[in-house]
C-alpha positions in Angstrom: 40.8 -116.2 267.7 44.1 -116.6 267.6 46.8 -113.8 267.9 49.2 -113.9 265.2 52.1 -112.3 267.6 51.4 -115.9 269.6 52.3 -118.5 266.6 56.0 -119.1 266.2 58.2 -117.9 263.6 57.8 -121.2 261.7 54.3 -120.9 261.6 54.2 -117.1 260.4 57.5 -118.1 257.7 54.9 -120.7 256.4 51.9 -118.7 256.1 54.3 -115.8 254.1 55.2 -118.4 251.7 51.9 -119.4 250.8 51.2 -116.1 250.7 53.8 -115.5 248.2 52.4 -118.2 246.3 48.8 -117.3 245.9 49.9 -113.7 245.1 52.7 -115.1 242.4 50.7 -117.8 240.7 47.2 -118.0 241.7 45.7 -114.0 242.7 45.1 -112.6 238.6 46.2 -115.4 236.5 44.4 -114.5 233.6 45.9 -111.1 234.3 46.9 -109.0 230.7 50.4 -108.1 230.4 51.4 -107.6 227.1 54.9 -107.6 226.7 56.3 -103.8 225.9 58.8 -103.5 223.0 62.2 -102.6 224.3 63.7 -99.1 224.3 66.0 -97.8 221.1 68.4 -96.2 223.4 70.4 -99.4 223.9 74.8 -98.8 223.2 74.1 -101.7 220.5 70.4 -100.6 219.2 71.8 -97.0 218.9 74.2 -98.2 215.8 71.2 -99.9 213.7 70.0 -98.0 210.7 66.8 -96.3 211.2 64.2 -99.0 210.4 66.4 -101.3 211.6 66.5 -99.7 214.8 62.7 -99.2 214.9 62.5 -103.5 213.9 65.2 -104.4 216.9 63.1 -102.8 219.4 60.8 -106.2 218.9 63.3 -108.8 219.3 62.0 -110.0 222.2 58.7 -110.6 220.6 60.5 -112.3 218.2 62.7 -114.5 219.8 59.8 -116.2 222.1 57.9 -117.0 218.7 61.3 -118.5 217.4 60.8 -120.3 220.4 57.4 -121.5 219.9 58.7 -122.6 216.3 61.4 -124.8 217.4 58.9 -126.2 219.5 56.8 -127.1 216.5 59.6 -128.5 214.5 60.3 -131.0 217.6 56.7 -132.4 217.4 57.1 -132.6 213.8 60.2 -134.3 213.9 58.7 -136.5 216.3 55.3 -137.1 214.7 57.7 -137.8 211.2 59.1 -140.5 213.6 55.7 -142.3 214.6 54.2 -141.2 211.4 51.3 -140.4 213.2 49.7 -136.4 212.4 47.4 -136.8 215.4 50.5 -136.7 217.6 51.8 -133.3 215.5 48.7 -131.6 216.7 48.7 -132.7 220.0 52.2 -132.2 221.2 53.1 -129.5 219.1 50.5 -126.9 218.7 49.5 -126.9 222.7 53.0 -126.1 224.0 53.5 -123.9 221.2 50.6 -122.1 222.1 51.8 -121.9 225.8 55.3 -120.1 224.5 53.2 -117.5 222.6 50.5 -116.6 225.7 53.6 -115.6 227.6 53.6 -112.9 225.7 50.6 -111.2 226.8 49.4 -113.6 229.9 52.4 -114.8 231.5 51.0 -116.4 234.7 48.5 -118.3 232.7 51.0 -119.3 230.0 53.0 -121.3 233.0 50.1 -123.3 234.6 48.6 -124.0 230.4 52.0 -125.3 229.8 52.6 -127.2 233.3 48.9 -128.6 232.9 49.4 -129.8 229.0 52.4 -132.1 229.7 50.5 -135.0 231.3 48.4 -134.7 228.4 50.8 -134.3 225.5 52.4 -137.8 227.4 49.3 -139.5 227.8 47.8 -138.9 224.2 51.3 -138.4 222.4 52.6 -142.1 224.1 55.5 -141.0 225.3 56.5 -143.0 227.7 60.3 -142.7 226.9 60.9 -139.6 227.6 58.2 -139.2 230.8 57.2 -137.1 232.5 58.4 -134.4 230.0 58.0 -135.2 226.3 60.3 -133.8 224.4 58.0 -130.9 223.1 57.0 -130.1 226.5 60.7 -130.5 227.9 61.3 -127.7 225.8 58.1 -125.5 225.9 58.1 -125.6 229.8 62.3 -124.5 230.1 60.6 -121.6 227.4 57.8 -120.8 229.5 59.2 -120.6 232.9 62.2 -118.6 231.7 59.9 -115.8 229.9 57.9 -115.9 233.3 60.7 -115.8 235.3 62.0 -112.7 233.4 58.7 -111.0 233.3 57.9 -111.3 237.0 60.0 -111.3 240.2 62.5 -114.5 241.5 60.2 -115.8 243.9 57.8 -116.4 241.1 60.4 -118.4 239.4 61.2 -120.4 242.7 57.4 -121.3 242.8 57.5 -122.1 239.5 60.5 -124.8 240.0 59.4 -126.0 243.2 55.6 -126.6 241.2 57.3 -128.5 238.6 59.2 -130.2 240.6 56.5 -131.3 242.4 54.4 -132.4 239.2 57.7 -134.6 238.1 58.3 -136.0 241.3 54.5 -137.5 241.2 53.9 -137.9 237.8 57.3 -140.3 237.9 56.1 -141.9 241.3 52.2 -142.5 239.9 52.0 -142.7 236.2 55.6 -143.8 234.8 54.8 -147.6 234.9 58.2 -148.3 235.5 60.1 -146.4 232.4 62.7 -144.1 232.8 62.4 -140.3 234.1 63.7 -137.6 232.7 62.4 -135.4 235.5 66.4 -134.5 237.1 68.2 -133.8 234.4 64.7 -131.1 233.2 65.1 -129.7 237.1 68.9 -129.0 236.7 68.3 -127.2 233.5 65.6 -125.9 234.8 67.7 -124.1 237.6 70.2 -123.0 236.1 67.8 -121.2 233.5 65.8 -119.6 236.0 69.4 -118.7 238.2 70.7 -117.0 235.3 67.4 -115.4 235.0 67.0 -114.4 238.9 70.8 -112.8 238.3 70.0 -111.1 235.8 66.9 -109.4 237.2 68.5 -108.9 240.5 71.0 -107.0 238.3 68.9 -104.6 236.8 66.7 -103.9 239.3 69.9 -102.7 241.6 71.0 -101.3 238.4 68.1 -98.7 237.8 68.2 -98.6 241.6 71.4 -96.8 241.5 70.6 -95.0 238.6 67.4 -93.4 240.6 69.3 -92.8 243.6 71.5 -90.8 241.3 69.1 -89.0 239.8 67.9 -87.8 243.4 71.3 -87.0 244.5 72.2 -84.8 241.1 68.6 -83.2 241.3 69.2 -82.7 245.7 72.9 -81.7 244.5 71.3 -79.5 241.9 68.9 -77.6 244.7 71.8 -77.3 247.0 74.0 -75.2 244.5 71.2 -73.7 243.6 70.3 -72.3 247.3 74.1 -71.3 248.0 74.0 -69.4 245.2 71.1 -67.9 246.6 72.8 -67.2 250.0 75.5 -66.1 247.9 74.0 -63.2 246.4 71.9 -61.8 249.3 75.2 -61.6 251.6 76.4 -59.5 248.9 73.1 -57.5 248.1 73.0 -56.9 251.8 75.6 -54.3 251.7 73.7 -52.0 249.0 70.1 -52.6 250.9 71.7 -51.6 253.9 73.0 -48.9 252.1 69.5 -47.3 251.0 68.4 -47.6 254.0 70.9 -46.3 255.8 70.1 -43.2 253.9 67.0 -43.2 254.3 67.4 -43.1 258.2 69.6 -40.0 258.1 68.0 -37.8 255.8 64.8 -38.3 257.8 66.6 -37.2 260.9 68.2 -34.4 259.3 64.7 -33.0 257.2 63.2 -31.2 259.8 66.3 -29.4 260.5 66.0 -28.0 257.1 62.8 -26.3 257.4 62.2 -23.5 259.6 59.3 -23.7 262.0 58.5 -27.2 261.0 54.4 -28.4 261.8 54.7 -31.3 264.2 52.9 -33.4 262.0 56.0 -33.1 259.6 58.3 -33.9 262.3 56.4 -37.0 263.3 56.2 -38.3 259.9 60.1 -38.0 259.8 60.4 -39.5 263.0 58.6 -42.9 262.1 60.0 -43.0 258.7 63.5 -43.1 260.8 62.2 -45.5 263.3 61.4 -47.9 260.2 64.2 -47.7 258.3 66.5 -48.5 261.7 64.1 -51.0 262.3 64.3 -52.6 258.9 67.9 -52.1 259.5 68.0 -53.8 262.1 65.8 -57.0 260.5 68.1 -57.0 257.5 71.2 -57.8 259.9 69.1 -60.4 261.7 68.1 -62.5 258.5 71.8 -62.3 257.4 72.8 -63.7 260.6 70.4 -66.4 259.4 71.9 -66.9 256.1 75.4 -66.4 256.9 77.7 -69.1 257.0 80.1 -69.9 259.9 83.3 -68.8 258.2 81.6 -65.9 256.4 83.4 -62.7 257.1 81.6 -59.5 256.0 83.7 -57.4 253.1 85.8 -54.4 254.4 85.5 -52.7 251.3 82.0 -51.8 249.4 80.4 -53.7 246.6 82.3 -53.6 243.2 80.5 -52.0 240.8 81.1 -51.8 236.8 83.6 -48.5 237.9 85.8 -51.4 238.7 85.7 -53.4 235.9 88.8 -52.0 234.3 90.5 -53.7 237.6 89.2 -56.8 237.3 90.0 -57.4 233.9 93.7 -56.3 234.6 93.7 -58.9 237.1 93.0 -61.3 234.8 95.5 -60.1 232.2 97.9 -61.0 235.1 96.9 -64.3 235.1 97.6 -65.0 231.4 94.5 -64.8 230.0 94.1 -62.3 226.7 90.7 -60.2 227.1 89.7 -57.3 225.2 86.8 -55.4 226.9 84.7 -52.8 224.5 82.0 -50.7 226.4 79.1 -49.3 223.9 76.7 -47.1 224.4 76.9 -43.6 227.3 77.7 -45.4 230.4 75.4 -43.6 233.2 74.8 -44.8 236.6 72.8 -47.8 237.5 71.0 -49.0 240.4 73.8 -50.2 243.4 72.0 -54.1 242.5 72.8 -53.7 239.1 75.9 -52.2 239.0 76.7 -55.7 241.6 75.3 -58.7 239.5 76.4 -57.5 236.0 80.1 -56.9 237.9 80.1 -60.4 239.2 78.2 -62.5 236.0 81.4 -60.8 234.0 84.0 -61.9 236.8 82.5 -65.3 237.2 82.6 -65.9 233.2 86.6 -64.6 233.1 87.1 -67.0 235.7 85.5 -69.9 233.6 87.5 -69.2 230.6 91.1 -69.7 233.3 89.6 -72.4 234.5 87.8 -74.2 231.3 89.3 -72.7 228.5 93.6 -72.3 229.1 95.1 -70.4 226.7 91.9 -69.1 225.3 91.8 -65.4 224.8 88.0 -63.9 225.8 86.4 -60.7 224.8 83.8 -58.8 227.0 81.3 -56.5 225.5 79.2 -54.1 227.8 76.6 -52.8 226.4 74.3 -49.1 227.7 71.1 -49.6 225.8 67.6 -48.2 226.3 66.3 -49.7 229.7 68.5 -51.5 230.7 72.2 -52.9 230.5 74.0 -56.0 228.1 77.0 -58.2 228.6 78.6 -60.9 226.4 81.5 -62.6 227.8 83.0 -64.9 224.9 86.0 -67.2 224.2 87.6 -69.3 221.9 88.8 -73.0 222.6 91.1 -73.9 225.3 95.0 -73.8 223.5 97.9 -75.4 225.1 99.4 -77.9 227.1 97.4 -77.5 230.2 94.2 -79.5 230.4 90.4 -77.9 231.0 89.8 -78.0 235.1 86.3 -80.1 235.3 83.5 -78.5 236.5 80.3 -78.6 238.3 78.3 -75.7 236.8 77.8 -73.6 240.0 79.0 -70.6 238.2 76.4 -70.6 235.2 73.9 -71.2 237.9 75.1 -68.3 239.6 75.2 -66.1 237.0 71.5 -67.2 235.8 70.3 -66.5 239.6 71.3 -63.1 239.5 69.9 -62.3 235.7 66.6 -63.9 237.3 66.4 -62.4 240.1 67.0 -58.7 238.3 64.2 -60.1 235.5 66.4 -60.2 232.8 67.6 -62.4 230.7 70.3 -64.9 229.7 71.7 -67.4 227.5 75.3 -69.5 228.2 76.3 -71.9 225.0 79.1 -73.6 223.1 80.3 -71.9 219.5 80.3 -73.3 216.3 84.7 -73.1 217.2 84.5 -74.8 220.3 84.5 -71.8 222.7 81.7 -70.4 224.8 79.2 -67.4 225.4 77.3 -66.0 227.9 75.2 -63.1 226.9 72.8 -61.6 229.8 70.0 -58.3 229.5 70.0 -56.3 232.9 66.7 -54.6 232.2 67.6 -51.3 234.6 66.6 -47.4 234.6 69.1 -44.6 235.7 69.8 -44.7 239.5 67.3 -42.3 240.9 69.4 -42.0 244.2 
């Protein structure tokens, strides 16, 4: 047997290509393909009318059977010619019938239409026009550009080199010494079937590029999504540690407060300050993990909604008009809280100055029964400075940190061309 690595390349390019062959034109022929309607979402389909519209999405269908007609009309005008109706049923209906199988068996549409000619020349006596009668001069171009389009370019290079091959012996064996019009059919032929091969090559690099974009905005999408995510445990870091620190000292201190404490009690306090340091001590470990190279931990703690009055003077002292209104008996929150409802309303001033310029924004906090609302709103952008583009990291920010609390929130354009963001904090009084 021989080893394949052993033959030489032109030996192995050979056996490839009559691979490709079998597999193109000779594995499935009678293989069903109907031809799909096309999609509605075209820039020209989507001005139609409705039913238009809904009609234009089968003009493929309908341009291969306006094919298959002007293939009729040729044998009719031909058959008028001769007189002769046994030619009009010969030469027409067969290549007519080849045009219309591409439509659901394309591979067996081209050899039904290759295989017919000799026929349609023998029967029809057209020795004038050999080896392609006019009907099948036209049917064939038809056939082997609906192939062509329906399959992959090497199948339309078979397809060329096959007919080319049947012209070039059909001339040599059964012309009896008329003329050929087998060059001037192969010429057409090619540059049919190179306009074709373009215009697949096109669109398959087309929806190439538009996959690849797809995984980049989706890979794009997961990496904001996980710096957000860094993003917000750096910052909850601070509070955990926080608790915990807390935790540590008072179990130090407890036994101190009661006289004659059993040892049991002091050993119970003792491991409950061993875990807390220890889970201290973990907590600084993962957010050496997560931190980033130029992160710098914050010298001051947290903001909390104490400092919200600051934060929207800050923003009054970049030009932008806010009015905030707090409803409800403001009480202390949880430290987590307190963070992510502080920093959904800062990151929704700071898309108003970047978004909206000259728009003036009203925030609305709200203490309600379990739990805590916001609504950050503004009007349109106003001016002569334009809207600074942007990528949606901060809505996906703010929607982390509603998630991650369980609560819930919406972020949508107004009927006057401004925006909202309304979030629900579900949250209990701070027990600590």
């Amino acid at each position: 047997m021989t080893d394949t690595n052993t033959r030489s390349p032109e030996i192995r390019l050979l056996q490839s290509l009559l691979q490709g062959l079998r597999h193109d034109l000779f594995d499935d022929v009678l293989a069903y393909r109907l031809l799909p309607p096309v999609g509605q979402d075209g820039p020209a389909t989507r001005r139609l009318p409705g039913r238009i519209r809904a009609y234009a999405a089968w003009r493929r269908h309908a341009l291969v059977v306006a094919a298959a007609m002007l293939v009729v009309f040729v044998a009719l005008e031909v058959s008028i010619g001769n007189n002769s109706a046994e030619l009009f049923a010969v030469s027409g209906f067969l290549p007519a019938a080849a045009v219309l199988l591409t439509l659901a068996r394309p591979v067996a549409a081209f050899w039904l239409s290759l295989l017919s000619t000799p026929f349609v020349a023998v029967l029809g006596d057209y020795y004038d026009d050999y080896p392609w009668p006019a009907t099948s001069f036209v049917s064939h171009l038809v056939v082997m550009t609906v192939v062509a389009a329906r399959t992959r370019p090497r199948t339309a290079a078979w397809m060329w080199v096959i007919s080319a091959v049947y012209g070039a012996f059909a001339e040599a064996v059964f012309s009896r010494g008329h003329g050929s019009n087998a060059p001037p059919f192969l010429v057409v032929a090619a540059f049919a079937l190179l306009i074709v091969t373009v215009l697949h090559v096109r669109r398959e690099a087309r929806e190439e590029v538009s996959a690849q974009q797809t995984v980049t905005a989706q890979e794009r999408s997961k990496r904001t999504l996980l710096e957000e995510r860094t993003t917000i445990a750096r910052e909850l870091h601070d509070v955990v540690a926080h608790h915990m620190s807390v935790v540590a000292i008072q179990a130090e201190a407890a036994p101190y407060r009661v006289e004659n404490p059993p040892p049991e009690l002091e050993q119970a306090f003792a491991t409950i300050r061993e875990n807390a340091v220890a889970a201290l001590t973990e907590l600084r470990r993962i957010l050496g993990v997560v931190r980033a190279e130029d992160y710098e931990a914050p010298d001051a703690p947290q903001p909390t909604l104490a400092d919200l009055d600051g934060l929207i003077a800050n923003v009054r002292d970049a030009g932008l008009s806010v009015d905030a209104t707090v409803t409800g008996a403001a009480r202390e929150l949880p430290q987590g809280v307190e963070l992510s409802a502080y920093r959904i309303v800062q990151e929704a001033l700071s898309n108003v100055l970047r978004h909206a310029p000259g728009a003036s924004a009203k925030v609305e906090v709200s203490y309600v029964l379990g739990g805590l609302g916001l609504r950050v709103v503004n009007g349109p952008a106003r001016g002569l400075v334009k809207p600074s583009p942007g990528a949606g990291h901060g809505i996906t920010g703010m929607r982390e940190r509603v998630t991650m609390l369980n609560g819930e929130m919406t972020a949508e354009a107004t009927e006057d061309g401004g925006y909202e963001v309304a979030a629900f904090i579900p949250a209990q009084r701070d027990a600590s």
